[in-house]
C-alpha positions in Angstrom: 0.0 0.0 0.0 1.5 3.4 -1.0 2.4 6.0 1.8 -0.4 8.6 0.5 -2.9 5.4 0.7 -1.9 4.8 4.7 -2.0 8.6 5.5 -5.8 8.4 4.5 -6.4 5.4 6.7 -5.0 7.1 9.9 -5.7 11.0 9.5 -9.1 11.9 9.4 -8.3 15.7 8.2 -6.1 18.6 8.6 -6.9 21.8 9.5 -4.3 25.1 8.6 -4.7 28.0 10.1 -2.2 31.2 8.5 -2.0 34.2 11.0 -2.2 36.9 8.0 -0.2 37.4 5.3 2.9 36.3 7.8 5.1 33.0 7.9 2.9 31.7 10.6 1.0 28.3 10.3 -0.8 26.3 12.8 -1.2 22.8 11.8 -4.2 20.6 13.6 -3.8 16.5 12.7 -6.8 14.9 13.5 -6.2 11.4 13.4 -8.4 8.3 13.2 -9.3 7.3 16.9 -9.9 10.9 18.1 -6.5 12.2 19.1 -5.3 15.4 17.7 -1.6 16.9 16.7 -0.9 20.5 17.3 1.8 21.7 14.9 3.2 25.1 14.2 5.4 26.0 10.9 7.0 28.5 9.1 5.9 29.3 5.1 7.8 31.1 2.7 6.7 35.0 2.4 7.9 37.0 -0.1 8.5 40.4 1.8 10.5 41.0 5.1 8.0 42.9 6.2 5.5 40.1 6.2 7.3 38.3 8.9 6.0 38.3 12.4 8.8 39.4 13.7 9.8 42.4 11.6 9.0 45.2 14.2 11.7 43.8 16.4 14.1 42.7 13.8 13.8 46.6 12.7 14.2 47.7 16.0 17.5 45.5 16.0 18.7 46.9 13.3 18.1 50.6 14.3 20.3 49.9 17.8 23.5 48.0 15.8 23.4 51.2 13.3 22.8 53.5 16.0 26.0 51.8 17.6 28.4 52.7 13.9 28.0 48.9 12.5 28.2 48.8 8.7 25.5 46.2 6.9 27.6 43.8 6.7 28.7 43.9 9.8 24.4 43.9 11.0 23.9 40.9 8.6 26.6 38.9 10.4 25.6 39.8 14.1 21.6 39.2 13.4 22.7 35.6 11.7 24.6 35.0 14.8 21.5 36.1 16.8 19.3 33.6 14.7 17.2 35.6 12.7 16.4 34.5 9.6 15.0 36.2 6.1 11.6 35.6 3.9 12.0 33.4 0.8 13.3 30.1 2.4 16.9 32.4 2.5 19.6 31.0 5.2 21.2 33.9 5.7 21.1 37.8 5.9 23.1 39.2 3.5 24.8 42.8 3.3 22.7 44.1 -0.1 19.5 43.0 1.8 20.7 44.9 5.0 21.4 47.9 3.2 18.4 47.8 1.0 16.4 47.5 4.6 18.6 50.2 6.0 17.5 52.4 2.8 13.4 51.4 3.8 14.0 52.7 7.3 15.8 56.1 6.3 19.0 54.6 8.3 21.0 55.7 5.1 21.0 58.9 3.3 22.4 59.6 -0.2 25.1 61.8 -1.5 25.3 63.9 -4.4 27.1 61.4 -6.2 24.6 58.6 -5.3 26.7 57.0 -3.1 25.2 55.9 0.6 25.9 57.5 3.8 25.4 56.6 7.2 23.8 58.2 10.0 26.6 58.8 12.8 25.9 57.1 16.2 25.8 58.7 19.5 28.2 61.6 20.2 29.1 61.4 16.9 29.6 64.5 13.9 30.2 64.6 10.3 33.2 66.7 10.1 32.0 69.9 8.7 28.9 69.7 11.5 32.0 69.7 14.1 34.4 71.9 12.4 31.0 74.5 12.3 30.0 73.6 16.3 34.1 74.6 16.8 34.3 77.6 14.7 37.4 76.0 13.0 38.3 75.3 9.4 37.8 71.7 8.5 41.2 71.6 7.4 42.8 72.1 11.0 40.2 68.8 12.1 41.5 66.8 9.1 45.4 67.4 10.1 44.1 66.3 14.2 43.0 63.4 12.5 45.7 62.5 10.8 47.7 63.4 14.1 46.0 61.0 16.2 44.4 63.7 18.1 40.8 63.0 17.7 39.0 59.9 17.6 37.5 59.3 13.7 36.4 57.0 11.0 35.7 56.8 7.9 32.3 56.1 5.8 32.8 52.5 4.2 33.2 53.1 0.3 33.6 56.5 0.7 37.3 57.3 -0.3 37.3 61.6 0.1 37.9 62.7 3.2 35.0 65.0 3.2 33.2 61.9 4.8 34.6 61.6 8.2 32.7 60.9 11.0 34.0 62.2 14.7 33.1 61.2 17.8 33.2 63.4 20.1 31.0 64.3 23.1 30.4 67.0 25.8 33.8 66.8 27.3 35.7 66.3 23.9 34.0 68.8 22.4 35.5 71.5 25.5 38.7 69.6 25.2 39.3 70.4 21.3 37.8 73.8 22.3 41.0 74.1 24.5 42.8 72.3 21.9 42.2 75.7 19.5 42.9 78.1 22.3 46.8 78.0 21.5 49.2 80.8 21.7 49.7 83.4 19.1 52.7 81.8 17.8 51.1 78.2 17.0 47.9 80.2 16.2 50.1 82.4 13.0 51.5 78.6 12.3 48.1 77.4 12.5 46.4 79.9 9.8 49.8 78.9 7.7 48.9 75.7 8.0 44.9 76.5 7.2 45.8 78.0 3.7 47.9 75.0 3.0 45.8 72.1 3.8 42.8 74.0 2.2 44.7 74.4 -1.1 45.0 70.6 -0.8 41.8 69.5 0.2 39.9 72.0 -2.0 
């Protein structure tokens, strides 16, 4: 007797219940004799948001961007964490982060098309900085490349215009000190402004 044959003779009928347009499916087996099986599974969806769990996976991905992590990096940590994508996918990958990213406004675009991140907590872009210290840009690209300030760079984005500082209350008074310097390093300083902005300009 075939398998589909013996299925018939022991299951009565099977009742599916889908919760929405989500991957949820409840299963009841009612088998021959009376007893019943309560099953839950997972369908295929073709959208993230369809997935019961996309408020909180959202809300995951908002903290590890808030916290300076590139897509990739996001798809790596929320496989690790065991979420898992629509369309019978194993894995997060970094396009599909960074097209989610794009849905949520976490990105922004520049001129040249190219994506830009939102800076984290205590963080600046470096002209929002060099503005909030009343300094050329210039002077914060040469602390940079001095060590003196804590900075990184935008992934993909090879000018230097794309910086991103950190730098909080107390930084912020300490590279306000940093500026206060005497008027010898300050006529070295405005020297050094019309150099580097010759070369950055």
């Amino acid at each position: 007797m075939e398998k589909k044959e013996i299925l018939r003779q022991v299951i009565d009928r099977i009742m599916i219940d889908v919760a929405g347009k989500t991957e949820r499916v409840k299963v009841d087996i009612h088998w021959a004799g009376g007893m019943i099986s309560k099953l839950e599974m997972a369908r295929p969806v073709a959208k993230l948001e369809q997935l019961s769990y996309y408020p909180q996976i959202t809300e995951r991905i908002k903290h590890l961007a808030g916290q300076g992590l590139r897509a990739a990096q996001i798809a790596d940590q929320l496989n690790q964490e065991g979420w898992r994508p629509p369309k019978r996918c194993e894995k997060f990958s970094r396009s599909s982060i960074t097209a989610l990213m794009n849905r949520l406004g976490l990105t922004k675009s520049s001129s040249s098309g190219k994506d830009r991140s939102i800076p984290g907590q205590d963080e600046w872009w470096l002209p929002d900085l060099a503005r909030e210290l009343n300094r050329h840009r210039a002077i914060l690209y040469r602390w940079i490349h001095l060590g003196w300030i804590k900075a990184r760079r935008h992934e993909g984005i090879s000018t230097t215009k794309r910086w991103i500082i950190w730098a909080d209350s107390k930084e912020i008074e300490r590279l306000r000190q940093l500026r206060s310097e005497p008027t010898g390093n300050r006529l070295h300083c405005n020297w050094l402004e019309k150099t580097l902005t010759n070369r950055y300009n």
